[in-house]
Structures are given as structure tokens and as C-alpha cells.
GUZAVO-18313 format. One record per residue (C-alpha): residue in three letters; residue number from 1; y, x negated, z. Coordinates in Angstrom, 3 decimals, decimal comma, padded with zeros to 6 digits. Each point is the difference from the previous one (the first is absolute). Layout:
REM GUZAVO-18313
res:n:v:u:w
ALA:NUM:Y:X:Z
...
This chain:
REM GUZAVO-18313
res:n:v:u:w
UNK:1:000,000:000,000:000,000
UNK:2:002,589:-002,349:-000,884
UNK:3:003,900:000,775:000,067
UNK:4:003,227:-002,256:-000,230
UNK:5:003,286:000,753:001,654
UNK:6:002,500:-002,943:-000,497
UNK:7:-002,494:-003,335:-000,499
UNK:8:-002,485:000,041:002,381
UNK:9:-003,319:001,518:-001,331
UNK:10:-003,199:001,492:002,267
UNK:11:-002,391:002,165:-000,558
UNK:12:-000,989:002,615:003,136
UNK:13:-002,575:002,313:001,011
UNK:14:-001,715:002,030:002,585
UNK:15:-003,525:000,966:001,101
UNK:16:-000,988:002,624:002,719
UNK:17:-002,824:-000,584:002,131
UNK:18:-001,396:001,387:003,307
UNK:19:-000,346:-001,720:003,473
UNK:20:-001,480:003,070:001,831
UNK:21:-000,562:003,486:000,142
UNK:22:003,954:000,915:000,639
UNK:23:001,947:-002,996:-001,008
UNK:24:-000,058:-002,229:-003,008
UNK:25:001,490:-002,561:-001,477
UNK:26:002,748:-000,809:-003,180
UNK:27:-000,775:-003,505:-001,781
UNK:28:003,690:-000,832:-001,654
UNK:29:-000,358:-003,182:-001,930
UNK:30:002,264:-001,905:-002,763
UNK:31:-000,187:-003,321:-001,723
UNK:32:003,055:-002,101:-001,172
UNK:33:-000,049:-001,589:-003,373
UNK:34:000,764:-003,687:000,662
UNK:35:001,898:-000,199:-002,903
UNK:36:003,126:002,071:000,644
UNK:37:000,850:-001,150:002,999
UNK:38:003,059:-002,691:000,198
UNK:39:-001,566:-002,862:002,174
UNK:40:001,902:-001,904:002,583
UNK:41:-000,824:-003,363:000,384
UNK:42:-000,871:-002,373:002,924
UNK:43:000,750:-003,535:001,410
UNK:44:-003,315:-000,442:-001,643
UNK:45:000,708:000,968:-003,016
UNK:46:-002,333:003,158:000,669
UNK:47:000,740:003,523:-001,124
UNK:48:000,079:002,888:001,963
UNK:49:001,619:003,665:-000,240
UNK:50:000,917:002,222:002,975
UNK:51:-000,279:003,571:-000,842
UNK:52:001,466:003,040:002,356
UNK:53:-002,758:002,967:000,235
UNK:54:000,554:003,270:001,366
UNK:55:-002,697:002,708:000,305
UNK:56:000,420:003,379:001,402
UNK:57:-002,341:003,125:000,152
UNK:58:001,312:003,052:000,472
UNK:59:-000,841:004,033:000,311
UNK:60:001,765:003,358:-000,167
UNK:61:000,209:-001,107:004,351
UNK:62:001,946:-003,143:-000,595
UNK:63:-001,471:-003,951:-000,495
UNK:64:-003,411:-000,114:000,982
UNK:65:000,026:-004,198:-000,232
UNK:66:002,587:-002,564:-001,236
UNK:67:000,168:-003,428:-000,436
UNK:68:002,166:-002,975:-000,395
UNK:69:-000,236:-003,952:-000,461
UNK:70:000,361:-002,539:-002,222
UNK:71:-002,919:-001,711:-002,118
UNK:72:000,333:-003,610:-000,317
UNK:73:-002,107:-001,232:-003,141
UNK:74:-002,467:-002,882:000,582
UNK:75:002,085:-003,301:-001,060
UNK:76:-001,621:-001,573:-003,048
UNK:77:000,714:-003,327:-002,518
UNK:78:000,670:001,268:-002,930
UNK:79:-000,496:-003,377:-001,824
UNK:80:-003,832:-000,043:001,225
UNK:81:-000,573:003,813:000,901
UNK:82:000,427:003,532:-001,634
UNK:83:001,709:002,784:002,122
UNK:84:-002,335:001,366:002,654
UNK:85:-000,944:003,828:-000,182
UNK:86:001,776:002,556:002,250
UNK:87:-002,360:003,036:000,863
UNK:88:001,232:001,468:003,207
UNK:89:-001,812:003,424:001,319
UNK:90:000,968:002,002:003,302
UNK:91:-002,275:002,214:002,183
UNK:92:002,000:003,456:000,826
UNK:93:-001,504:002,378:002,046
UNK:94:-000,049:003,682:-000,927
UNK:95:-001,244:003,461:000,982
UNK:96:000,213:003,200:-002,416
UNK:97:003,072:000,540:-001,827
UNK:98:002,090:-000,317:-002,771
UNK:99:001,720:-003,141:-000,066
UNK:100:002,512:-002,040:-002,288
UNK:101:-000,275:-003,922:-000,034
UNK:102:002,427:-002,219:-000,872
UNK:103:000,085:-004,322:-000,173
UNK:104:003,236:-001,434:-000,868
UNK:105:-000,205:-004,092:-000,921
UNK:106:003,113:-002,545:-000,838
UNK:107:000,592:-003,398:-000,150
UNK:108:001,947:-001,288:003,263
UNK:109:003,741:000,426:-001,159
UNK:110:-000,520:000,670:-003,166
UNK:111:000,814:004,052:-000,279
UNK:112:-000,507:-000,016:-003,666
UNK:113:-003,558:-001,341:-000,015
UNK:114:-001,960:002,842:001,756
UNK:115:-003,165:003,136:-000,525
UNK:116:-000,543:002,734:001,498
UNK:117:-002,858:002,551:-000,123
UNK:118:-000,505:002,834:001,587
UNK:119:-003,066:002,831:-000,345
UNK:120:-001,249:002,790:001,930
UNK:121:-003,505:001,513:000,980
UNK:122:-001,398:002,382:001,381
UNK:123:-003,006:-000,504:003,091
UNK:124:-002,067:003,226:000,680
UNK:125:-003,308:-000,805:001,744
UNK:126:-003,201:001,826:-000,890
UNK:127:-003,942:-000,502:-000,600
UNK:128:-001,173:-001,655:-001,638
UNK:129:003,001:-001,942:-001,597
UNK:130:000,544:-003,547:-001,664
UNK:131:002,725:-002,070:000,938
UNK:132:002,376:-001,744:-002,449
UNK:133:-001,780:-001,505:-003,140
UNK:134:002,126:-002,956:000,251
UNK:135:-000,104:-002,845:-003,027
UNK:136:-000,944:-003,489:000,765
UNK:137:000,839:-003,323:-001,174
UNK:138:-002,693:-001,637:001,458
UNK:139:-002,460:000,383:002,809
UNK:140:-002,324:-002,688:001,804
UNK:141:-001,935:000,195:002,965
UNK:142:001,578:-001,804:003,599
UNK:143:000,165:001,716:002,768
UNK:144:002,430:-001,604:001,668
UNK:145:003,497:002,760:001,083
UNK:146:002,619:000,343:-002,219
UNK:147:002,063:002,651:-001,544
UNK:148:-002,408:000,307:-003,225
UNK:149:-003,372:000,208:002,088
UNK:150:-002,019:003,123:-000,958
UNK:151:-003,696:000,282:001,079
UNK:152:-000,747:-003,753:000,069
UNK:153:001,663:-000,758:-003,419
UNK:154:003,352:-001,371:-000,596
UNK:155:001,798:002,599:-002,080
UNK:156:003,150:-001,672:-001,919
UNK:157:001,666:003,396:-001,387
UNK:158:001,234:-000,001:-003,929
UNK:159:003,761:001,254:000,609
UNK:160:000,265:000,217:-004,023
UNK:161:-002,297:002,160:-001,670
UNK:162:000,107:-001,246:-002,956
UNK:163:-002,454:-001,547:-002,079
UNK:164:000,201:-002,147:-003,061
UNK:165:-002,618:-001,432:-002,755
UNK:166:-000,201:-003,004:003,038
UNK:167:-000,982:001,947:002,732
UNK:168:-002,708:002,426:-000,788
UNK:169:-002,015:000,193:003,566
UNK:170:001,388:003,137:001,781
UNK:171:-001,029:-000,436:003,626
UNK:172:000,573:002,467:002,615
UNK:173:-000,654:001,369:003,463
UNK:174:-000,332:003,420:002,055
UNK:175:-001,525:001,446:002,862
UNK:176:-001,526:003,117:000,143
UNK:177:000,212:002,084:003,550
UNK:178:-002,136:002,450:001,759
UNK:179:-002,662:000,955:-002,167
UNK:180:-002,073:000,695:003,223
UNK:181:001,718:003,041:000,230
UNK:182:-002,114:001,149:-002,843
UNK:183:-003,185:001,142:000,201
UNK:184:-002,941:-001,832:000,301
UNK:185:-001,449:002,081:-002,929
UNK:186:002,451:-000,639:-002,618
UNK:187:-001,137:-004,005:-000,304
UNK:188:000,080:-002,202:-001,807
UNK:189:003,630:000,210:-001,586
UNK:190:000,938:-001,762:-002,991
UNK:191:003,331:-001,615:-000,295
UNK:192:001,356:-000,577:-003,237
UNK:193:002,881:-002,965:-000,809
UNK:194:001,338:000,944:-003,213
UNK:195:003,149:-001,118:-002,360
UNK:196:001,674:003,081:-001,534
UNK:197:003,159:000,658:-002,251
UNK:198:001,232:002,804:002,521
UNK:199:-000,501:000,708:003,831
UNK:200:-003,207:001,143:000,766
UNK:201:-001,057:000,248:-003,377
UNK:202:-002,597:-000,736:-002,567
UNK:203:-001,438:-003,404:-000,070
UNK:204:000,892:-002,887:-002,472
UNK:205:-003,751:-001,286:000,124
UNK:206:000,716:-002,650:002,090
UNK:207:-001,076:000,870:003,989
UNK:208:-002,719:-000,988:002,723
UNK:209:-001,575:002,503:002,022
UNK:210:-001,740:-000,449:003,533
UNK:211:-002,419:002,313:001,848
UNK:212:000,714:000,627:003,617
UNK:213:-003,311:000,471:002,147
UNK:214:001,576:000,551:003,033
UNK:215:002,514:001,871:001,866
UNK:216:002,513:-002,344:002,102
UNK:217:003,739:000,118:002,069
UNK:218:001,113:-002,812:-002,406
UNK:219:-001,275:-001,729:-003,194
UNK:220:002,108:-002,829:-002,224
UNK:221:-000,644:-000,852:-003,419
UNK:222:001,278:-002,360:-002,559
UNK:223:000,077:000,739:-003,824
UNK:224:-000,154:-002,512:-002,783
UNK:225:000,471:001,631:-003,659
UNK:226:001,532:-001,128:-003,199
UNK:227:002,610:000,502:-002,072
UNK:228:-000,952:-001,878:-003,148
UNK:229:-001,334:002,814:-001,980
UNK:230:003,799:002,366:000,810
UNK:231:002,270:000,079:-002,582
UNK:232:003,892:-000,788:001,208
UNK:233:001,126:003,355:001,630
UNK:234:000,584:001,864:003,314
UNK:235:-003,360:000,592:002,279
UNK:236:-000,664:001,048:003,658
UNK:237:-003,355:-001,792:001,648
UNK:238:-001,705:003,090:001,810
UNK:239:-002,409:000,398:002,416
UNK:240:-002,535:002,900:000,836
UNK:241:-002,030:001,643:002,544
UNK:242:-002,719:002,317:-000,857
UNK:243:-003,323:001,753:000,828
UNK:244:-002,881:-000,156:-002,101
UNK:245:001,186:003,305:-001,770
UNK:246:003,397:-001,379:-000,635
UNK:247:002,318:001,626:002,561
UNK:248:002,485:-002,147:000,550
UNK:249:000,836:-001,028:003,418
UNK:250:002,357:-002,670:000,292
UNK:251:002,468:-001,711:-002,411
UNK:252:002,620:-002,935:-000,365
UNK:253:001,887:-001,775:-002,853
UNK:254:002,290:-002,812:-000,683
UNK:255:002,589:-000,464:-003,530
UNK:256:-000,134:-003,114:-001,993
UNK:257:000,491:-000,906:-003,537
UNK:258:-001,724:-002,859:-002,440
UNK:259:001,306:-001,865:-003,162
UNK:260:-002,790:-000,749:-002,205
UNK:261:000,346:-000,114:-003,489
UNK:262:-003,768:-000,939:-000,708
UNK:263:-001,755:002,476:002,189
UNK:264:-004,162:-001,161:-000,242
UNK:265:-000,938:004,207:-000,885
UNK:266:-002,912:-000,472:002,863
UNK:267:-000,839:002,297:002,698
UNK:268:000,639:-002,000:002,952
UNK:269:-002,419:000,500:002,769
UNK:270:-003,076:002,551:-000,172
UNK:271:-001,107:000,817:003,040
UNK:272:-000,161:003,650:000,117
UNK:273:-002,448:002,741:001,036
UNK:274:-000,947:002,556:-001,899
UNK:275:001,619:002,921:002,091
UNK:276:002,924:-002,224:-000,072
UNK:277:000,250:-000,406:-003,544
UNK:278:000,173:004,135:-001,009
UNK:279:002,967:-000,163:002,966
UNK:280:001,962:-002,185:-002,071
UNK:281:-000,753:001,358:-003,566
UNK:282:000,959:003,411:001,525
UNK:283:003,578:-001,472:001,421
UNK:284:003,221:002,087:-001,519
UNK:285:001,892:-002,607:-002,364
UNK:286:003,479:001,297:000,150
UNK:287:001,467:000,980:-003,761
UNK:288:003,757:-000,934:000,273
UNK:289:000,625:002,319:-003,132
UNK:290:-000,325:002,794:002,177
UNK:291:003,041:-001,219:002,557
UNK:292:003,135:-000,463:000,097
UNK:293:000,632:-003,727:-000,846
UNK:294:-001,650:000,699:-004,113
UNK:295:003,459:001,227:-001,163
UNK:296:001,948:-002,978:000,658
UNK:297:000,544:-003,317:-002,574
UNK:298:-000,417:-003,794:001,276
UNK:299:003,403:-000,336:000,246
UNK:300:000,113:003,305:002,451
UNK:301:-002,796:-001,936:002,094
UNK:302:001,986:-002,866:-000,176
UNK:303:002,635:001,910:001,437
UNK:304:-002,242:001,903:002,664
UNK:305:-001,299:-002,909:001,523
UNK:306:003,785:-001,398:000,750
UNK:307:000,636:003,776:001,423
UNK:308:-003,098:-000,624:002,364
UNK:309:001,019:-003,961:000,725
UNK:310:002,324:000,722:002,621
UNK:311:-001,962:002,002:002,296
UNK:312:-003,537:-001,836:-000,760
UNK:313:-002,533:-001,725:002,566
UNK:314:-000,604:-003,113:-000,528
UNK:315:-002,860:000,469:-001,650
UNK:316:001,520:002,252:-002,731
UNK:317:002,688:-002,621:-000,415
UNK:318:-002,211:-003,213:-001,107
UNK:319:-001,652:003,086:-002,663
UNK:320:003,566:000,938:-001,107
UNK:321:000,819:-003,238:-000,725
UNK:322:-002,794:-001,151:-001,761
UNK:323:000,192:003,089:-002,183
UNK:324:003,702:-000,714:-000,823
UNK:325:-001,160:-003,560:-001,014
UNK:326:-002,999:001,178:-001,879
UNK:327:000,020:003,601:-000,777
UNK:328:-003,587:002,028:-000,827
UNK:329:000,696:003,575:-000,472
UNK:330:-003,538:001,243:001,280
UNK:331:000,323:-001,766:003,310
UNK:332:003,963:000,767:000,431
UNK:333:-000,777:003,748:000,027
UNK:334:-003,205:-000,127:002,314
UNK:335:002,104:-001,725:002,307
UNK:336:002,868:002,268:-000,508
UNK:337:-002,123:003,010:000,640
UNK:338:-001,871:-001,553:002,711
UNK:339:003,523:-000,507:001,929
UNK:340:000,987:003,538:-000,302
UNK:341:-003,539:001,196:000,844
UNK:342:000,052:-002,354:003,439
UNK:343:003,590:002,009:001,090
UNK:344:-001,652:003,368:-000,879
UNK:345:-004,104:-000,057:-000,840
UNK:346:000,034:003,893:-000,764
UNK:347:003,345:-000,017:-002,392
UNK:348:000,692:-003,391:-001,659
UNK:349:002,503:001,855:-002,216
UNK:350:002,244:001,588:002,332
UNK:351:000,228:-003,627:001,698
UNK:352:000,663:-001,112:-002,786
UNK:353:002,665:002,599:-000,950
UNK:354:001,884:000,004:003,332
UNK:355:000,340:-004,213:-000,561
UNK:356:001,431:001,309:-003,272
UNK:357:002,520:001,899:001,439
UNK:358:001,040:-002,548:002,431
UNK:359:000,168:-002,400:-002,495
UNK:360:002,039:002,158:-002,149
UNK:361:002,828:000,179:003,038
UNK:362:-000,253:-003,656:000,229
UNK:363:000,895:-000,634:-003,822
UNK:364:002,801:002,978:000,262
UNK:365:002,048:-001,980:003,097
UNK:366:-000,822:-003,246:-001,006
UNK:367:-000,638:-000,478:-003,910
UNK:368:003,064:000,950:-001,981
UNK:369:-000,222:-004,069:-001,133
UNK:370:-002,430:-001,498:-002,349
UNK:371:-002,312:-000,460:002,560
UNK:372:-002,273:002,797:001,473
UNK:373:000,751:001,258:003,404
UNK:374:-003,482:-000,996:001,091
UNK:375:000,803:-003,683:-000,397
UNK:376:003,311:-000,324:001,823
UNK:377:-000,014:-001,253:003,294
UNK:378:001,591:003,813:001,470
UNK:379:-003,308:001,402:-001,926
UNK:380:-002,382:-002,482:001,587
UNK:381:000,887:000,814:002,924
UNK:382:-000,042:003,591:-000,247
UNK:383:-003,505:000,125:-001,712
UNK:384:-000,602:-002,288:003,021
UNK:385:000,789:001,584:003,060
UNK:386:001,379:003,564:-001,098
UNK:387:003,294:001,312:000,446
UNK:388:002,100:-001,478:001,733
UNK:389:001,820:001,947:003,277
UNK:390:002,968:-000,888:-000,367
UNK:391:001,818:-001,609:-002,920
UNK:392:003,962:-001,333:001,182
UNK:393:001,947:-001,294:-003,263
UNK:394:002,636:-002,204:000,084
UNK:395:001,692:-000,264:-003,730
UNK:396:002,724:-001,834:000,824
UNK:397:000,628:-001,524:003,302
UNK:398:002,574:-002,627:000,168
UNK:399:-001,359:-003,453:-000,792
UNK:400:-003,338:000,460:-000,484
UNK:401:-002,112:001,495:-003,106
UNK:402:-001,417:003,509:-000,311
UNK:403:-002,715:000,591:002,133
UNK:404:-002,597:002,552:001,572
UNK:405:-001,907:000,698:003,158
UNK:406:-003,130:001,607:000,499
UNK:407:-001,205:000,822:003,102
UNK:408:-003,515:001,209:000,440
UNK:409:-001,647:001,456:003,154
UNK:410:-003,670:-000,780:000,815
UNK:411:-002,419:001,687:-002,379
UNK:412:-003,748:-000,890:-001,178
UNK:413:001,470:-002,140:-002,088
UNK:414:002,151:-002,061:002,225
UNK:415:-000,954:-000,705:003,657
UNK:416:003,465:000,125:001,752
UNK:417:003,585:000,063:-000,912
UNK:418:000,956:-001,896:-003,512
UNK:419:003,158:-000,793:-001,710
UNK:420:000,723:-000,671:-003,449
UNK:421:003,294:-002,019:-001,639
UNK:422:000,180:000,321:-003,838
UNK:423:003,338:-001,175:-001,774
UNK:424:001,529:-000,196:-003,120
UNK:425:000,877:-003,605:-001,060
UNK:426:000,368:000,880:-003,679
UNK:427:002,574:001,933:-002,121
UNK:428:-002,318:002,465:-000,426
UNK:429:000,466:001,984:003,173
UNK:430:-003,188:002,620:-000,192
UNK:431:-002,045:-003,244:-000,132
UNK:432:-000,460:-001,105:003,897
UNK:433:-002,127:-002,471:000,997
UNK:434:-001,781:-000,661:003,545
UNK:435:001,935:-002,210:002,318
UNK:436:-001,891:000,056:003,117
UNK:437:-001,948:002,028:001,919
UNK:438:-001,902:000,680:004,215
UNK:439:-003,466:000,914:-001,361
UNK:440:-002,762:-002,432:000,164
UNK:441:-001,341:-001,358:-003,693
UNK:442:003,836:000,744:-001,701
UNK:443:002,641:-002,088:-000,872
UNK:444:001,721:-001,200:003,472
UNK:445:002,932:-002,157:-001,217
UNK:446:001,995:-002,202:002,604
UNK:447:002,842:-000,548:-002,320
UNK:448:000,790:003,282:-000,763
UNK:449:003,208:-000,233:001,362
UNK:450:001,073:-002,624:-002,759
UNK:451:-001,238:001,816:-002,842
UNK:452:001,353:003,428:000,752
UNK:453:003,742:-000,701:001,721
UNK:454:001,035:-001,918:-003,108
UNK:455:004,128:000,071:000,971
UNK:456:-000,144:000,638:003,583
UNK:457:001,188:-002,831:002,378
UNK:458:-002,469:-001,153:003,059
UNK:459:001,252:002,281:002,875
UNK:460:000,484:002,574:-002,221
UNK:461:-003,685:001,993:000,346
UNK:462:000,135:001,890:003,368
UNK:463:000,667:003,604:-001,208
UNK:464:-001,493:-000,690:-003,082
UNK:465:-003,332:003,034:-001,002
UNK:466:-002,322:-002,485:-000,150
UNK:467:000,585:-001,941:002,643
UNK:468:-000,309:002,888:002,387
UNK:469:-003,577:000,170:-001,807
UNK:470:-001,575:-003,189:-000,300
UNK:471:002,770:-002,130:002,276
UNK:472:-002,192:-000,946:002,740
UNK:473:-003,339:000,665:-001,657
């Protein structure tokens, strides 16, 4: 799930597991890439970076955890060495709930090098269930304690799911709860580990399947599959539960995409049991000429997909992108549809028609220009968080340059007050750009002052809109 904001660039993620019958546990984990950090160096001549990270977890309560420290990268040479890998992960516990997550990274003083993701999920406990089907880069067994230890095995989490023509082993990891609430009759279960175009849908070819003998509190599995014979595109890895007639009793899946321009046309792994296989030839293969997004041109999915961008997971974000850099039409309107289907699973089209509509307001206020209302920073924001409370404008305040305020009150898309200061540093006065901002993950610009009060004289500020905004904060 990689994003950029500014120069430094991560990729995040998040994986849900259980510790006991009431309480569990959120896995938040994130790896740096070495390369876009700016290096400070030693007496030594070693390099080292020192990077600022905030997390916070919060709920429709208030924050549930939060975090703050600074990360100091392991010094290297970088005449005789390569930059050392930064994978950090972070144990959270959690109970039942809906919850928004949120991990904010920059380079120590350096405002304009930064990422921030944020997600949300949902945690409802029930039996049986699997936890998280969380991606791995790698997994080995030693036992010794650390934050990647998962039954005896050293699980090293893939933040990116991505996978190219040089990385073809998809490796993975879950753990399946309570199935000793079932009864005794109903064994053995088969579990099926299966790479699909949509959620929960019909198998590529490629999976491995297991057969579960016995009932237990707790069981953890790893998954090893491959991606060789997937052409590039948009898939979700998927994992099944069922009995021997094929009633389905637990589920999980996890996004990713592949680049492969010289898929191998194989099967993958065959592993599969007869009662099994009819479940899968049976699945429902979703025809997207039937829905809403078959109308609409690549240039109008082109255009969708920046709509969605600013209020995406981070997860949705890495796909955006890499659609914008390499467009497929197929895979743009599965994922399209699969967004709008997530927000409303019985009516995918009215979602989709009430974004629409907000969109439509967006591009009335905010795109009289040559550029869509969608893509301006007032837009982005508003597609972001909703809108705003309060709006105070300030056209022409002595010394300084247009400007705006928005105030917004807590909602579920904002835990806690946030402010907003967009100004117009252009002729073109409709087009206002953001200055600074409170909220965690947005612009927060110490020199705002500089940039805005272009013929005011120091001393001048006190009574000044802004100032009674954003002065002390």
C-alpha cells in the first residue's frame, strides 16, 4: 500500500488477530524505502536519518491508543554498505468496534518530506471466524520474541502488495478461531486459499486447500501460492471455510495487484477435493455490464478514480495510482464497483450516485477554472472530510492575501476539532490553495505567516482572522 506526501515514501498496513475470547489485537506495520530519505551524516562518515512517527487509534468514543517518538535509522557506510531496511510493526490492543487508524511519518525538521495513512475496520467477534489474512514478505522459523513472532515462525509482513515479474511467491498467514464451537459431526472442514479477480469470488486456478480433522480454540496457517501464471491486473487472495457440502463458514481476503507481461497460462497449485471443486465452478462471477460502472469511457475512469483519491485507504491509494500510471479498463471498473459495493453491499449504484452528487457540489463551488473541482485543494478536502462547519472568508484583509477558514467539528471522519487555511496567492482569486492546517496527515506549515501577510509589518498580526485561528496552534 504505498503512498507519497512531500518526499518521503512508505508503504503501511494492518492485520487483525485475536489474543482471547474478548480482546484482540491490531498489527499496524510500515516499511520505509531507504531511498527517499535525505541522510544525515556522522563524524564517521556514516549515514543515518531520524524520522518523527505518530500513530493514533481512534473510535466514535475518542482515541483508543496513540503514539509518539522518533525512529533513528541504523547508521551505515555508504561507501562499503547499502541502506539497511526499515520494517517497523506495533502491537495495539482492541476489543469489538469500529475503529479508524491513522500513522503519520516525517523526516526530523523537514515538514515537506512526510506520509501519512490512515484506514479503518471494523472488529465483530463470532464462531468460527479467521483473523486477518495478512501478506508476508518472508517467514522463517525462530522462536525467539519479537514484534513479527506468530506461532513459532518469524512473520516479516509485505507492507506493499504488489507484485512484479521478480517476485512471483505470494506468501501469507491467518489464523482461524473457534471452530470447536462447531459440532463434532460436521468434521473434517476443508479450507480453501484461493486467488480471485473480485472479493469472495470465483477462483483464478491458482489456490491450495487444507482439510481440518479437528475442532480447536485456535489454529495458524501459512500459505505459499504463485503468481506466475496471473496476467497484470487487480486480484484479492481469499480464503474459505467450508463443510463437506459446501456451506461456507468462515471467510477473509486481502487486495494486491501483479505486473506480468508474460503470464506462464498454468494452473498454479492443484490440490483440491472433489466437493471442493463443484464449490468453486458453482461461484457467481460478477458481469460488470449489468452495473453501473459499463456506461462510462477510460477517460471517465480516469476521472473516477481521482474523485475516489481523496477519501481512499491506503490500500485503494497504491491501486489508484498504479492504475493512473498504467491504466486496464477491465480491472479499473472491478475496482471501481468493488469500492462502491464495500460503502453499500445491497445498492452499489445509489453509493455510487450520492458520491455523484457530492462531487457535482464540489465542481459547482470550486471548478469554474480549467481545472475540475475534484482536484483543487478546497475539493480534496471536501471529498476528504465532508463539509466543512463553518467556512469564515476573508477577501480582503489589509496586508495579507485572500484567504478562507474551515472549521470542522468531530465527525467519523475526523477524530476531534480540525482547522483548515486555504489562500489565494495567484491573480486568479477562485483558485485557493492550502496553507496550513490542525489535522494530523495535512499540510501543517510553520511559515505560514510569511507566505500569507505579504505587506504587513512584524507587530502588525494580533487582530488579524487568522491569527485568532491558528496563532497559538
Amino acid at each position: 500500500m504505498q503512498a507519497q506526501a512531500g518526499t518521503l515514501e512508505a508503504a503501511a498496513g494492518f492485520a487483525v488477530f485475536q489474543s482471547s475470547s474478548d480482546s484482540g489485537h491490531l498489527d499496524l506495520y510500515w516499511e520505509i524505502f531507504p531511498q527517499s530519505l535525505r541522510y544525515q551524516k556522522d563524524s564517521l562518515g556514516r549515514l543515518s536519518a531520524r524520522i518523527r512517527t505518530q500513530i493514533r487509534v481512534s473510535r466514535d468514543t475518542g482515541i483508543v491508543y496513540q503514539d509518539f517518538y522518533y525512529l533513528q535509522t541504523q547508521a551505515f557506510d555508504p561507501s562499503r554498505e547499502t541502506a539497511p531496511r526499515i520494517l517497523e510493526q506495533t502491537h495495539i490492543p482492541i476489543q469489538d468496534g469500529h475503529y479508524r487508524v491513522e500513522l503519520y511519518l516525517a523526516e526530523d525538521g523537514r515538514e515537506d518530506s512526510r506520509f501519512y495513512y490512515k484506514d479503518t475496520l471494523s472488529v465483530v467477534r463470532r464462531a468460527p471466524q479467521y483473523s486477518s489474512l495478512e501478506l508476508l514478505d518472508t517467514f522463517f522459523r525462530f522462536a525467539v520474541p519479537s514484534p513479527f513472532l506468530k506461532a513459532g515462525f518469524q512473520c516479516l509482513p509485505k507492507a506493499l502488495n504488489f507484485y512484479d515479474e521478480g517476485r512471483q511467491n505470494l506468501h501469507a498467514y491467518a489464523e482461524l478461531y473457534r471452530s470447536d464451537s462447531l459440532p463434532a459431526s460436521w468434521f473434517p472442514l476443508y479450507q480453501l486459499c484461493y486467488i480471485s479477480r473480485e472479493r469472495n469470488g470465483r477462483s483464478t486456478g491458482v489456490y491450495v486447500s487444507d482439510t481440518i480433522r479437528r475442532p480447536q480454540s485456535k489454529q495458524a496457517f501459512r500459505f505459499n501460492l504463485s503468481t506466475a501464471s496471473l496476467p497484470t491486473g487487480n486480484y484479492w487472495l481469499c480464503l474459505a471455510l467450508r463443510t463437506a457440502s459446501g456451506q461456507e463458514l468462515a471467510q477473509a481476503s486481502t487486495f494486491f495487484q501483479t505486473i506480468n507481461a508474460h503470464p506462464t497460462g498454468g494452473k498454479g497449485i492443484e490440490i483440491l477435493d472433489s466437493a471442493e471443486a463443484k464449490t468453486v465452478t458453482d461461484a457467481h462471477l460478477l458481469d460488470l455490464g449489468k452495473t453501473f460502472v459499463a456506461k462510462f469511457t477510460m477517460p471517465q475512469l480516469r476521472s473516477i478514480l481521482k474523485m475516489i483519491r481523496p477519501a481512499a485507504t491506503g490500500s485503494e491509494i497504491a491501486a489508484i495510482n498504479g492504475f493512473l500510471e498504467r491504466p486496464d479498463d477491465l480491472y479499473m471498473r472491478y475496482f471501481i464497483y468493488n469500492h462502491f459495493s464495500l460503502i453499500s453491499p445491497k445498492d452499489p449504484d445509489k453509493a455510487w450516485e450520492d458520491f455523484a452528487n457530492e462531487v457535482r457540489e464540489v465542481n459547482r463551488q470550486f471548478g469554474p477554472g480549467s481545472t475540475p473541482g475534484y482536484e483543487t485543494d478546497r475539493g480534496i478536502i471536501w471529498l476528504r472530510y465532508g463539509k466543512p462547519d463553518e467556512v469564515i472568508r476573508v477577501p480582503n484583509e489589509s496586508g495579507s492575501l485572500p484567504y478562507e477558514i474551515w472549521r470542522y467539528n468531530p465527525n467519523q471522519k475526523m477524530h476531534g476539532a480540525g482547522l483548515f487555511l486555504f489562500y489565494s496567492p495567484g491573480v486568479m482569486r477562485s483558485d485557493f490553495r492550502l496553507l496550513t492546517s490542525t489535522v494530523m496527515g495535512e499540510l501543517q506549515n510553520t511559515n505560514w505567516r510569511q507566505m500569507l501577510y505579504v505587506g504587513a509589518q512584524q507587530g502588525e498580526l494580533l487582530n488579524e482572522r487568522a491569527e485568532e485561528y491558528f496563532g497559538k496552534k
